[in-house]
Steps between C-alpha positions, in 0.01 A plus 500: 500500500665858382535761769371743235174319403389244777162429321430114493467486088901574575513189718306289277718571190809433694346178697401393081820509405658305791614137390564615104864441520645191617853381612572365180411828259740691761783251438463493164498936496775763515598505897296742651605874461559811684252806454262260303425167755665648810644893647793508667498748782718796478559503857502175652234426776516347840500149577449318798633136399819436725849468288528274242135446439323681189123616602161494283253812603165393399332841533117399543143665599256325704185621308687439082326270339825404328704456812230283661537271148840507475571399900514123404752551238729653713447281782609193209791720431627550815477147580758425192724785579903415533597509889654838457157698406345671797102624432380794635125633464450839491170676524482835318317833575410644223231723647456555905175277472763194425666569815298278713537169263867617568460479846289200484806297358771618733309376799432157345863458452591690854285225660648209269162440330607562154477152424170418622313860403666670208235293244261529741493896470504421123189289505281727780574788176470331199261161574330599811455857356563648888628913471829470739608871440464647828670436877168362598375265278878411476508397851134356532672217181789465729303399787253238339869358355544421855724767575456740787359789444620759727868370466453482113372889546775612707752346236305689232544837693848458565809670407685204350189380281514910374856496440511164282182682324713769441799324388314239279326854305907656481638135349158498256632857403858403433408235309276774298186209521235660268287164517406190711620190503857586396834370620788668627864278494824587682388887534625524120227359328151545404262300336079492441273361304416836280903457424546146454158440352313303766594366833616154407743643284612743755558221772753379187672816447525486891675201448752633259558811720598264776788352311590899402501609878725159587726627207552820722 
């Protein structure tokens, strides 16, 4: 979904086109090139992955249509990824209205329930058709997960869960992210679906910007 447009005919054309190139018509193409399938930053941005590891941003929006569809893709990625890949979601703010989705996913992984909610939040949006934009309805979904709502709240409020808001909009900004899903590799790269095409053949360029970042 394009920060410019958000409108879901944008979505649907993009979810349309996932799946139209396979592995086999990107081996058998030119290797993937800079300014056309992928950016490379001017400035690099700031990772987190410890030394000798090469992380994967996946910068994502709760409410995309296009994120929600391509979540199981990535999760299939990740599980193939070489040992020296480190994946890190990012939730972007495009507008101060995203801010609480933001929020949302910090506390899930603050309280280690990542695992067990992140799809969760996807299906409450996008099957169970539930609004989770605001601090309230956000916390009334995080208690009938099981969680507890007043500790849940108090994470929400806090000034750690602001400042990894904060950071998270900064690293979407020096990565220049002008859509959702896209991928971020090594803080030099940047690839989307609008550039690559659609979002399988992103998670491939991904793949060849991985063996560029291990290059140095």
């Amino acid at each position: 979904m394009q920060r410019r447009e958000f409108t879901i005919a944008t979505a649907s054309m993009a979810a349309a086109s996932l799946g139209a190139l396979g592995t086999t018509a990107l081996a058998q193409a030119p290797a993937p090139r800079a300014g056309t399938d992928f950016l490379v930053l001017d400035k690099p941005a700031s990772v987190e992955a410890p030394a000798g590891k090469i992380e994967v941003v996946e910068f994502f929006w709760y409410s995309c249509p296009h994120c929600n569809r391509f979540e199981p893709a990535l999760e299939e990625w990740i599980k193939k990824a070489p040992k020296d890949v480190v994946v890190r979601r990012v939730p972007v703010s495009f507008r101060p209205d995203f801010e609480p989705q933001q929020r949302l996913y910090f506390v899930l992984e603050a309280m280690n329930k990542v695992e067990e909610l992140h799809k969760k939040v996807f299906l409450a949006i996008h099957g169970e058709k539930q609004l989770l934009n605001t601090a309230e309805l956000i916390a009334a979904w995080a208690e009938k997960q099981g969680l507890n709502r007043a500790k849940f709240s108090e994470m929400y409020n806090s000034f750690s869960i602001a400042t990894k808001a904060r950071k998270a909009t900064q690293l979407q900004d020096a990565y220049k992210v002008d859509g959702v899903p896209a991928l971020g590799v090594a803080g030099r790269f940047y690839t989307s679906g609008e550039l690559a095409k659609n979002m399988d053949r992103a998670l491939q360029v991904t793949d060849y910007l991985v063996v560029q970042a291990r290059k140095g």
